[in-house]
Every structure is written in C-alpha cells, then in structure tokens.
N, C-alpha and C positions, 0 to 999 in steps of 0.2 A: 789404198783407198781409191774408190773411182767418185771421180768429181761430173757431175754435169752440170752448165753455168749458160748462158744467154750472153758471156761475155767475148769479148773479140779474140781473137789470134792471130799476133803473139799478143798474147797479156799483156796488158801496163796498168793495170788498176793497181793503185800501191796496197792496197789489201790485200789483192791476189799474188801479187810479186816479192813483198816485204814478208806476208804473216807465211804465206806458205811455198813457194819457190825458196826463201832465204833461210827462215828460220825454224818452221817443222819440217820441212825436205832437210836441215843440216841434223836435225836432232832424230834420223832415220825412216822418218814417212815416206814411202815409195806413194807418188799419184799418177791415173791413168783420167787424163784430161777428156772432156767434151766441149770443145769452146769451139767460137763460128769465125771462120775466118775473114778479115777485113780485106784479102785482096780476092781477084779468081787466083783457083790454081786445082791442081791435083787432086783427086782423094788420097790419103799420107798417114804413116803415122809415125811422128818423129821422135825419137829416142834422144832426152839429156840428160843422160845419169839418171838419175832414180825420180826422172819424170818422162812418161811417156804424151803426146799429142795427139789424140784421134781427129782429123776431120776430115771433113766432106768433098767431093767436088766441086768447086764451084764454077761456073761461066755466066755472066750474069750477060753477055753479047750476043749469045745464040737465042735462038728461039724460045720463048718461055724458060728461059734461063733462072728467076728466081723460083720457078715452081719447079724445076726440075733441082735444084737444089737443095727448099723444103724438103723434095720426095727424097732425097738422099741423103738428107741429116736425121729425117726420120727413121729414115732405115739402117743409119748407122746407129742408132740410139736403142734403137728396140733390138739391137744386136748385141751392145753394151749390156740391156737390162737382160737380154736371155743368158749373158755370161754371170751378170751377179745373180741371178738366180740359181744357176747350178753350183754357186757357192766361192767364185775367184776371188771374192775380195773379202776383206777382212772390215771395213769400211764403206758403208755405200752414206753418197754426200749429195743432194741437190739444191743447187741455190736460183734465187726467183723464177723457177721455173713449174707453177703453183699447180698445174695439171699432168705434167711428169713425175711431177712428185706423187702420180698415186701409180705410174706405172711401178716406179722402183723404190715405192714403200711395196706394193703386192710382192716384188722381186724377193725385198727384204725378208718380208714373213715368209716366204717360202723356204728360201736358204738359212733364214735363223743370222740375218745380217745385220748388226746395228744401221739404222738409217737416222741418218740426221738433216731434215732442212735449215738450210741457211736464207734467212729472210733479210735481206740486207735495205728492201726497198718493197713497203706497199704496194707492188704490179697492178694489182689489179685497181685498187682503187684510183690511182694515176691513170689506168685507160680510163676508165668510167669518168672522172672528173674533165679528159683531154675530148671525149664525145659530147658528153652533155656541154660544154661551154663551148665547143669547137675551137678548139685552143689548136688544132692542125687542120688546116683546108684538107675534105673530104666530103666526098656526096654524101646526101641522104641514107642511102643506102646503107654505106658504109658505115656512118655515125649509129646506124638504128643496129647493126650488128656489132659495133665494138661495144655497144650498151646492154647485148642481150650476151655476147662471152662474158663479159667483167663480171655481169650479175649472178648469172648460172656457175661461173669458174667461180665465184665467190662463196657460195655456198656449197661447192663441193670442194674448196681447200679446207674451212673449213671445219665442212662435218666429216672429211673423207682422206683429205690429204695430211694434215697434222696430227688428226688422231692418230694413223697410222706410222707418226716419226715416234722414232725413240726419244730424241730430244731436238730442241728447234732452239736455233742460235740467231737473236734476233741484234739489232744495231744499236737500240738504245733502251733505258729504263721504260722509256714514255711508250716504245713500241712494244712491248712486256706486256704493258699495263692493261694496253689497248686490245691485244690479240687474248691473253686471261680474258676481258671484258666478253671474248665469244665463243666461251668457256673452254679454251684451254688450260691447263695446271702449272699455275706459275713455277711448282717446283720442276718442270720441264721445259721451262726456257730459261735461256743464257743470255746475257748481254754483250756483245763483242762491238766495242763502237769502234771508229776510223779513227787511226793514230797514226807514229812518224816511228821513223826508224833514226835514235839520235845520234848514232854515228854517222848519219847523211846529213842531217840538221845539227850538225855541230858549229856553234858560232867560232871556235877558235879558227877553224878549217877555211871560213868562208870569208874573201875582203867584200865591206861596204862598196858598192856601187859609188864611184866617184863624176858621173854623169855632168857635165856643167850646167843641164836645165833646173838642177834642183839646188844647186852652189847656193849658199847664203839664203836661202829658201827653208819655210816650216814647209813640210812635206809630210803627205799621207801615201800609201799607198795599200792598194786593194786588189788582192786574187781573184780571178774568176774566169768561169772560163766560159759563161755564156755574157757578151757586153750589152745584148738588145733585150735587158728587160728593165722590172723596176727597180731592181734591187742596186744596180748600177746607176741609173738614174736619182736616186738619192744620194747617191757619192757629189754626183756634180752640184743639186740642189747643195748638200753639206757644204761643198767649197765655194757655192756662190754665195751663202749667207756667212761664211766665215770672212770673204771679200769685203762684203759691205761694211763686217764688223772693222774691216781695217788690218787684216791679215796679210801679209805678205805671201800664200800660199799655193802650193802645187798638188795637184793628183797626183799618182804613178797607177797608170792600172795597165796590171801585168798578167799577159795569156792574150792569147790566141783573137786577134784583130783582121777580118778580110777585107779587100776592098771596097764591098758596097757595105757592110756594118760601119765604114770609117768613114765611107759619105755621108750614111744618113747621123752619126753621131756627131761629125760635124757641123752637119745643119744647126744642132742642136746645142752645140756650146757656142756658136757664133748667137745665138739667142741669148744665151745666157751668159753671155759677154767672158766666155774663158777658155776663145781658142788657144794664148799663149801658157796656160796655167792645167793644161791635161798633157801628159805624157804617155804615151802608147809603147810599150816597149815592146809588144808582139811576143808571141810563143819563143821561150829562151830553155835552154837546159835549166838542170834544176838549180844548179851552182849559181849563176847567172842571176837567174829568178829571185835565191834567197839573201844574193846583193843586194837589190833593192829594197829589198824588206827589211835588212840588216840598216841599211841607209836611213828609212823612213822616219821619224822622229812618235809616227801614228798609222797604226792599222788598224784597217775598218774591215767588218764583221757585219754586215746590215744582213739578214735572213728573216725569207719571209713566214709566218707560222701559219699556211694554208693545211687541209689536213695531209697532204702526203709527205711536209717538208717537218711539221712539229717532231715528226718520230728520227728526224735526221741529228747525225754527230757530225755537225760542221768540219773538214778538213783544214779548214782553212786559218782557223781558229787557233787549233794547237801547232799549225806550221808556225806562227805569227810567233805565239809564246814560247816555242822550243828555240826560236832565234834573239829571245829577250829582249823581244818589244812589246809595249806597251798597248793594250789596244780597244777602240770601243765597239761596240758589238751593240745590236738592237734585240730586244728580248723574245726570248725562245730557249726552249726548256733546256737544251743542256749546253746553249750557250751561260744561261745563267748559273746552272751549275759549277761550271766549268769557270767563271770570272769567281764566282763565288769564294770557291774553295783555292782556287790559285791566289786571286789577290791581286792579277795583273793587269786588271783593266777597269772598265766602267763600261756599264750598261744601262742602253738608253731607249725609248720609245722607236718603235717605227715612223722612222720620220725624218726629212733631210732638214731641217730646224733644228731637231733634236740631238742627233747626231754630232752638227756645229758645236751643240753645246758643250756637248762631251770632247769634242776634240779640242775648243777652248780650255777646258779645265785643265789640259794636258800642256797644251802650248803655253800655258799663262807660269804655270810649274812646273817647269824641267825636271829638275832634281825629283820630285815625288813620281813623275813621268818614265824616270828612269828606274825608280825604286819599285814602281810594280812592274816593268819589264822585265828587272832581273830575276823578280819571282817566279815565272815561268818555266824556263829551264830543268829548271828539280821539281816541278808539279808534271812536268808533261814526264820526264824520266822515270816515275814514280808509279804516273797511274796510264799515259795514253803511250810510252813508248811499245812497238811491234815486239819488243824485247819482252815484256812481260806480260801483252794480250796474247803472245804463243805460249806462257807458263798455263794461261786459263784454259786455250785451247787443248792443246796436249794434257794437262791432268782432266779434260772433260772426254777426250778420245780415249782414254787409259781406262775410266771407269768404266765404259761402254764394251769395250772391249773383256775386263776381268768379269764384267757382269756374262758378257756370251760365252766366257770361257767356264764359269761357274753354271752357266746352265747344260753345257757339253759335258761338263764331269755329273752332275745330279744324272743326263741322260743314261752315260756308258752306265753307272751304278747301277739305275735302275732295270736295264738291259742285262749287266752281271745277274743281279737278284730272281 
C-alpha cells in the first residue's frame, strides 16, 4: 500500500503506529510511507522490514528553506502518484490530505487501483474556522487566503475528491453522518475511531504512581496535551468549587507543560487560590503517565463540542477506562456513547460547576466509583482495542482488493472472448 499522510516522521500518532506499523504490517501489509519529516535532514528512503519511508529534503536554515522544501515534497509526491499510476501498488491510501486526494484518486482510475481516503480530522473546515476567528496571528492577507483555499478545497473534496475514493474511512459515526449529509453514500464510509492497544494499557503491568502530593488526597487527574485553553481551565474551575465544597483535593495534569505555559498558568491558580492543589507532572513516558491515571481516584474528560471537535473520538477517554478508572466527561457525542454503553462513568454539562458535580457523586461513593471503573477494561477490549479496529481495517482492505481482482478476471475473460 502506498500511504500519503500530513503527519510527522518518525510517526508517533498511536493510530499510525499501533493500527498500522504494529498490527496490519504483522498480519502482512507491506507500506510505502509519505510522511513530513520533523527534523532538517536528507532526502532518504528508509527501509524497516516491510515498511518503506519516503521523504524530502529538508533545511529549513538556508535561504528559503521552507519553500524549497514544499517544492521537494511536492515533487516527491507527484513521483509517488506517477508510480501508482503505472500500477505498483496494490493499495493506494490518502489521509487529510483533501486536494491530493484528487491527484492519486486520477492515479487510482488510471491503474484500476483501489483508493481509499482516510478522513481522520475535518482539515478544512478547521482552517476556515482558525481564519475567520483568527484563532492564529496572521495578516489580512493571509486570513482572506486560508478563507478562499478552505472554501474552494471544500467544494472540490467534495464534489471531486471522495467521489473519486473507492471507500472513505472516516473517525467517527457523527463524522459519517455529516460527510452523507454532502452527498456521500453512507455505504462507503467506515468508521475507524481512535483506540489503545491493551497490552500497553494493561492495569496488571502498570504500578499506581505513589507521588507524596497526592498521599491521603481525593485526586483527579487529566490528559492533555494543549494546557492553554478552556477545556483545561474548567479542570481548575472543577477543583475550586470542589474546594469550597470542602474537599480535600488535588489536580494531576499530565503532558507536556513549557515554561512560559507554567508562568502564565500559574498566574492563574494563585487567583483561584490552588497553587498547592495542581500537579504538573510534564511529558512522561507512557508507563509513567498511566501511573497517574492508575492513581487518580477520578478522570476528567471535559471536550468541547465546536464543529470540528463533535466528529472527534476522544483518546483520552478510552485511555482512562482501559486503566479502570472511573471518569466524568462533559457531553459530546461519542463521549456519551462511549460512557453510555460502558457504564464507567458519568457525564456532565460543559462546565466547571458541573463537572464538580460529577466528580462529587464519585468522591462521595467509592465503592460505586470503583464499580464503574472496573467496567472499562472489557468495554474498551471489546470495541476500542487497535486489536480489533485492525480486524475492520483489514477485512475492509480485503474486500477492495478481491473486488479489483474480480474485475482483472471479468477483463482477461472478456479479452479471451
């Protein structure tokens, strides 16, 4: 299969590493990668066993260094799609990459190559919403052009780019719903959301974080790996009305903290009077990480439901329940799914009031606290382990595949005839 993707190299997205480095590269899928590298270096193409690397040069210190880069991932790209066109892959795969995707769907119909887009995140409607609010410092200029790509690339993914996939592997039901709604054929899209792989999230494997800030302490703790928005700011709000309520309580929030993010955040809990009751534990391994979580007695889920994040499968969500904890989440469609049918949490309003609330209901009853934590475990095993979202994958790639070989044999026949 040749993959093209907007994501870094080397890979760490657990989607990319877990569903298809681990478990359809063991179950025989050779991939020929297009990912962008995160350091300068080389143009390369590095060979690990039955994954090959394509990528670019890059010097981002010389002279025009990122357009000289551009110009050579583009032209390694359109050198990839002259190869699936004369037919080297068996597999052609593009993920959020919503105007490529018509180079190497044309590839595709040329060669007679199944093509599949992977839609893992709304691109475009995320630029278009980051121009219009100006949610990134940027001229005028710029704003009035990432307003006129988003809109134009929107209507030729579309009418141009999906029609042209064989089948489109989208992240969640809600995101189905939404891309049918602009007339795609729901029996051509697949839902593949973001899950764990449970022999890494296995609770026997991993000890509770034994930290003395949270000793004798109710404890929450919370993932995330951006700390400067709102969504973390409700965490704090959650633990200062759990304060007043008369809680004994701590934060844990766990990922990636720099030092002007930890200035301005602690501006912010000296306001809200709980510099000693936040814990920062910083970017840890994963073992590390799921100590805490293992520890926490409560994990928070707060997500916000704007339109690029409703179609999202929270990560964070099923890490929390694959480690049999208990957790509250604020409402958003497949977080409530997801509590629903597991059993192992509660969900609550957008709101750091609300949130308290729920985490009260928990603190107040252990024992019930604990009873839907342990529910998780064999919910996330069941439906969100990488173990059996590659069973969907691979018998989806299987079909696609005896479909182009059924239509090679109709050909030779008809050519016998």
């Amino acid at each position: 299969m040749l993959f093209v993707a907007p994501d870094d190299y080397p890979a760490f997205r657990v989607d990319l590493v877990e569903l298809f480095s681990n478990h359809l590269v063991s179950r025989g899928l050779r991939i020929d990668w297009s990912l962008r590298p995160r350091q300068d270096g080389p143009a390369q193409v590095e060979e690990r066993g039955a994954e090959r690397f394509y990528v670019a040069r890059r010097r981002t210190a010389e002279k025009f260094g990122s357009l000289r880069y551009a110009m050579a991932e583009n032209w390694l790209r359109l050198k990839l799609a002259w190869r699936a066109m004369r037919g080297e892959y068996d597999l052609i795969q593009i993920r959020d990459q919503p105007l490529w995707g018509i180079t190497y769907g044309l590839a595709a119909k040329i060669s007679g190559t199944p093509f599949v887009f992977w839609m893992s995140y709304p691109v475009l409607e995320a630029r278009l919403r980051i121009a219009l609010h100006n949610l990134v410092p940027m001229s005028l200029p710029a704003r009035f052009a990432r307003i006129v790509y988003a809109v134009v690339g929107s209507s030729l993914f579309f009418r141009v780019t999906l029609p042209l996939a064989d089948h489109v592997i989208v992240q969640s039901k809600r995101m189905r719903e939404r891309v049918g709604f602009r007339g795609i054929a729901m029996a051509k899209m697949t839902p593949v959301p973001m899950g764990v792989s449970t022999e890494r999230y296995n609770i026997a494997s991993i000890p509770a974080s034994e930290d003395p800030r949270v000793a004798g302490r109710k404890s929450m703790a919370y993932m995330c790996a951006d700390v400067l928005n709102q969504t973390t700011r409700l965490t704090f709000e959650a633990l200062a009305a759990l304060v007043a309520r008369g809680y004994d309580a701590v934060l844990v929030i766990i990922g990636s903290v720099s030092p002007v993010e930890r200035e301005r955040l602690g501006t912010l809990l000296k306001e809200l009077g709980l510099t000693d009751r936040v814990v920062f534990t910083g970017r840890l391994p994963l073992k590390e990480a799921l100590g805490w979580v293992k520890r926490a007695d409560v994990c928070l889920s707060p997500f916000e439901m704007d339109t690029a994040q409703q179609v999202a499968t929270p990560t964070k969500l099923v890490e929390y329940l694959a480690m049999g904890r208990p957790v509250v989440a604020t409402v958003h469609y497949d977080q409530n799914e997801v509590i629903s049918r597991s059993g192992a949490g509660i969900v609550t309003a957008f709101s750091g009031e609300a949130i308290a609330e729920g985490v009260a209901r928990l603190f107040d009853d252990p024992h019930k606290a604990e009873a839907m934590g342990a529910r998780g475990p064999e919910w996330v095993k069941a439906n969100r382990d990488y173990a059996r979202l590659a069973d969907t994958v691979e018998q989806l790639y299987a079909t696609l595949l005896a479909g182009r070989q059924a239509g090679k044999s109709e050909e030779t026949s008809a050519r016998a005839g």
